[in-house]
C-alpha positions in Angstrom: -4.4 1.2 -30.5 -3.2 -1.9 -28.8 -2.8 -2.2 -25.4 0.3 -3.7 -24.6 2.1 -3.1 -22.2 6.2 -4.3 -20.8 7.4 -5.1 -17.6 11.1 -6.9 -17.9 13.8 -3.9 -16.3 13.7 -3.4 -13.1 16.2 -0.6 -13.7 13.9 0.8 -15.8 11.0 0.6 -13.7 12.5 1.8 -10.3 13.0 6.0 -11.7 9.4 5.4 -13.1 6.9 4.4 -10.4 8.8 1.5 -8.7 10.6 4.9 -6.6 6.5 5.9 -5.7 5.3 3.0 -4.4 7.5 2.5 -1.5 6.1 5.8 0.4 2.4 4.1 -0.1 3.7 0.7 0.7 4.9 2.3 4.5 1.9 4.0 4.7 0.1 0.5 3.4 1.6 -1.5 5.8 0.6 0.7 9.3 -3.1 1.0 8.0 -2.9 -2.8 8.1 -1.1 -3.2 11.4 -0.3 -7.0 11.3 1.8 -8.1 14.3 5.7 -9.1 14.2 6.8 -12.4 12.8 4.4 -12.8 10.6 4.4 -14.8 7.0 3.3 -12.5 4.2 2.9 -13.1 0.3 3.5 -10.4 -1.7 1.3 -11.2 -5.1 3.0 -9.4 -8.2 5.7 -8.2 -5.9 7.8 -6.4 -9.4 11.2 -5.1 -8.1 10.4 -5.7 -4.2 9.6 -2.3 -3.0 6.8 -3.8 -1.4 8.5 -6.9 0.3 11.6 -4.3 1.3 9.2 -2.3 3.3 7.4 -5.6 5.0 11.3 -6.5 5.8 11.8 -3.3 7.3 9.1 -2.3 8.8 7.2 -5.6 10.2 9.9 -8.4 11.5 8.1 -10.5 9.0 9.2 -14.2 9.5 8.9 -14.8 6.0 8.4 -12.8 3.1 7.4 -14.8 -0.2 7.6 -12.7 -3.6 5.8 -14.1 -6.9 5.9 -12.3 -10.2 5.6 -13.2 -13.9 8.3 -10.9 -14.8 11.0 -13.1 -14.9 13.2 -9.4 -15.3 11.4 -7.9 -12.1 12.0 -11.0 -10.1 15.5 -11.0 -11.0 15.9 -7.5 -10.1 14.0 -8.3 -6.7 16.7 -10.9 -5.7 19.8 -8.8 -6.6 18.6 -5.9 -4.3 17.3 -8.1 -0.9 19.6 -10.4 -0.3 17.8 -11.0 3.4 17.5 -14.7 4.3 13.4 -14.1 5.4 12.7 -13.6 1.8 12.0 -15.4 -1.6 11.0 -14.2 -4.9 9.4 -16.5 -7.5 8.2 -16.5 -10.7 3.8 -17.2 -11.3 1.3 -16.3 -11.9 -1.4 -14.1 -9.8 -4.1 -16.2 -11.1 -2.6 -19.5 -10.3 -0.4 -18.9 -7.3 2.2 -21.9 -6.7 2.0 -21.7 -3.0 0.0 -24.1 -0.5 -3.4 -23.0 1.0 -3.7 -21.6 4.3 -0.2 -20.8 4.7 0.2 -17.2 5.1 -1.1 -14.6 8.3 -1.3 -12.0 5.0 -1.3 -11.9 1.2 -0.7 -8.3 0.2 -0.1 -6.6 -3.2 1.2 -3.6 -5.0 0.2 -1.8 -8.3 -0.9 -4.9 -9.5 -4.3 -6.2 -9.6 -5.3 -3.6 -12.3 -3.4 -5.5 -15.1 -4.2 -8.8 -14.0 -6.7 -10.7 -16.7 -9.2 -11.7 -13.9 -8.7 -10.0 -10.8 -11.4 -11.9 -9.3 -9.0 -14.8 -10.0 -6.2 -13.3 -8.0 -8.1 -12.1 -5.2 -9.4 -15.4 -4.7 -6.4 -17.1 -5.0 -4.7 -14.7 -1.6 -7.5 -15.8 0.4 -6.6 -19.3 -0.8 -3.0 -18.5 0.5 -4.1 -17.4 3.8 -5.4 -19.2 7.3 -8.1 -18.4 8.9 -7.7 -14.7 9.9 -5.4 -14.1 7.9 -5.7 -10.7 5.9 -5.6 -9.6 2.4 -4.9 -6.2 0.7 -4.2 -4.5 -2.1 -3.6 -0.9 -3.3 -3.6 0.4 -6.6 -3.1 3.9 -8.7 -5.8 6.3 -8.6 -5.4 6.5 -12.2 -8.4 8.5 -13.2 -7.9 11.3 -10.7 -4.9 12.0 -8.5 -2.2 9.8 -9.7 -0.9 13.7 -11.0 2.0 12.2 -12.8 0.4 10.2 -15.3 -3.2 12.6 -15.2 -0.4 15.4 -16.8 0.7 13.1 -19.4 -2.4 11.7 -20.4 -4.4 14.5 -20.9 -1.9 16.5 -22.9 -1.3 13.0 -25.4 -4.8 12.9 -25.5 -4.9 16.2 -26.8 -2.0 15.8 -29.4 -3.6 12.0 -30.1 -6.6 11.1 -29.6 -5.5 7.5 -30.7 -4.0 7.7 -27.2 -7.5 7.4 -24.7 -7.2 3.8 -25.5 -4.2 3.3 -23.6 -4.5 6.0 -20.5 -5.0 3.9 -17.1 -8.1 5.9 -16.3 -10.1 4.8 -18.5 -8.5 1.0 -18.4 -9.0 0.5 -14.7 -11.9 1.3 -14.0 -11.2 -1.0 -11.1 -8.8 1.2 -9.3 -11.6 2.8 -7.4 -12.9 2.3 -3.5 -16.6 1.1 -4.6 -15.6 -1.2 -7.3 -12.8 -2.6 -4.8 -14.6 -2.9 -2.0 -17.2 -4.8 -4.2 -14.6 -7.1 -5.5 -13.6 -8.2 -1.8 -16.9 -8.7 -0.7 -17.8 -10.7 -3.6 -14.5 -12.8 -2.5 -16.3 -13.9 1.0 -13.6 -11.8 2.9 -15.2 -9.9 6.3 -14.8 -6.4 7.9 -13.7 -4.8 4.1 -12.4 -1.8 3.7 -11.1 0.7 1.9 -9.0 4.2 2.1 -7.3 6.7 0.3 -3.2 6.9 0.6 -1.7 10.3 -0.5 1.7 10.7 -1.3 4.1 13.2 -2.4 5.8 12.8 -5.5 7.7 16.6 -6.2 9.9 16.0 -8.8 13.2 17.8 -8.5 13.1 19.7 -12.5 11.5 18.4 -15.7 14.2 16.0 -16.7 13.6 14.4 -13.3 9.7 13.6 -14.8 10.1 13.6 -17.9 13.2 10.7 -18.5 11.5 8.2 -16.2 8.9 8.1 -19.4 11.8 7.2 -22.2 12.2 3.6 -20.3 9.5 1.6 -22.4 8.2 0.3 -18.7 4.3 0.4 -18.8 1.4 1.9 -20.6 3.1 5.6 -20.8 6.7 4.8 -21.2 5.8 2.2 -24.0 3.4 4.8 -25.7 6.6 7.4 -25.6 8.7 4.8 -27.3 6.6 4.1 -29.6 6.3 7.9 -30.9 8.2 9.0 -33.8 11.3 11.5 -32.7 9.5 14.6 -33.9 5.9 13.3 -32.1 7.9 12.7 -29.2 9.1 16.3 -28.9 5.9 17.9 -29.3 4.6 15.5 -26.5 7.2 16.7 -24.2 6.7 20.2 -24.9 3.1 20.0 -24.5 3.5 18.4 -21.0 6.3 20.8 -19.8 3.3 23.3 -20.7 1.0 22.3 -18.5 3.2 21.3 -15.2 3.0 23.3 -12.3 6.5 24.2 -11.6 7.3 25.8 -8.1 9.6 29.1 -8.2 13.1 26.7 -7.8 12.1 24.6 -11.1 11.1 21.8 -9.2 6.9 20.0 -9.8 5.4 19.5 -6.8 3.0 16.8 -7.7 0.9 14.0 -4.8 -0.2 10.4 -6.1 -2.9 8.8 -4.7 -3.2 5.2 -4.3 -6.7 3.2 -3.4 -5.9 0.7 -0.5 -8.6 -2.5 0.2 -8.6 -5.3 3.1 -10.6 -7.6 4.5 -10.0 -10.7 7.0 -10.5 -14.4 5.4 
């Protein structure tokens, strides 16, 4: 099965994961304690969750976004309309931004869908001075990312066409050995690498389930792609296997997998 997968609608993204990541971006951000008045990159920065949170949580002098989603970076600049911050469209592997400009190059649920990571890693510590820090955090796709483990085991099961797609599998970057290998290999110092839990309890079924019917990444653009009667039985075969809580609601966590290390 091809592996294709669409980012272009923000609106579309934001009720799928883009509403998850700001939780691990706060979370993100204190691990990496950089001081006030700072200038950050934010590499793939998608709808801006992650820039939003640097805006509000670190007096950030600048904030500079870059995305090849022309949509996403769109989106990005309608919702932050803050003066300290820029969104651009680029590429991860080919940043258009000077070197050593940046105290920190940071990015979000990105680096897993990037060609050459390698390429992108190397091109933040490119971006940043001497001392400067870079980071990333990604899914936990194979394991506690619960949201997309429930939907990929029960297509699997229904499809086995459908392996080819899940992130698990995929990614086998999104991991603290293979990541902390990755930035070591880069030349950065004092790597390291933790686990961020978040929850994600989603208030009844619809609440999961529509998010899916957006066509915005591997899942959504598998559901899409799924006849109307395939679609059902994929539904019902997930509603199966949540855990609801006694008041209808899922109470499900995500984990992402958070790397830094100091250029």
């Amino acid at each position: 099965m091809e592996k294709k997968d669409n980012w272009a609608s923000g609106d579309l993204y934001e009720p799928f994961v883009g509403r998850w990541s700001r939780p691990v971006a706060k979370e993100f951000l204190k691990w990496l304690d950089v001081p006030l008045q700072r200038r950050w990159l934010d590499v793939g920065c998608g709808t801006g969750a992650l820039s939003q949170t640097i805006l509000n949580l670190c007096d950030p002098k600048k904030v500079q976004g870059i995305d090849r989603s022309e949509g996403f970076v769109a989106y990005a600049r309608s919702q932050l309309a803050d003066p300290r911050v820029t969104f651009e469209v680029g590429d991860a592997q080919s940043l258009p931004v000077d070197s050593d400009l940046y105290d920190a190059a940071v990015s979000g649920l990105v680096l897993n869908f990037v060609p050459e990571p390698e390429k992108m890693i190397s091109e933040m510590v490119r971006a940043v001075q001497k001392d400067g820090i870079v980071a990333v955090y990604v899914w936990d796709y194979a394991d506690k990312m619960q949201l997309l483990r429930y939907f990929w085991d029960a297509a699997a099961e229904l499809d086995p066409a459908a392996v080819d797609l899940d992130e698990g599998p995929r990614f086998p970057i999104c991991n603290p050995d293979a990541l902390r290998g990755l930035f070591q290999k880069s030349t950065l110092n004092q790597v390291e690498t933790r686990p961020i839990d978040i929850d994600t309890t989603f208030k009844d079924f619809d609440d999961y389930w529509n998010p899916f019917l957006g066509g915005q990444g591997p899942a959504p653009g598998y559901v899409v792609s799924l006849s109307e009667g395939k679609r059902a039985q994929l539904r019902e075969r997930i509603r199966a296997s949540l855990p609801f809580a006694a008041n209808g609601s899922i109470p499900l966590i995500a984990r992402a997998w958070a790397v830094k290390g100091i250029k």
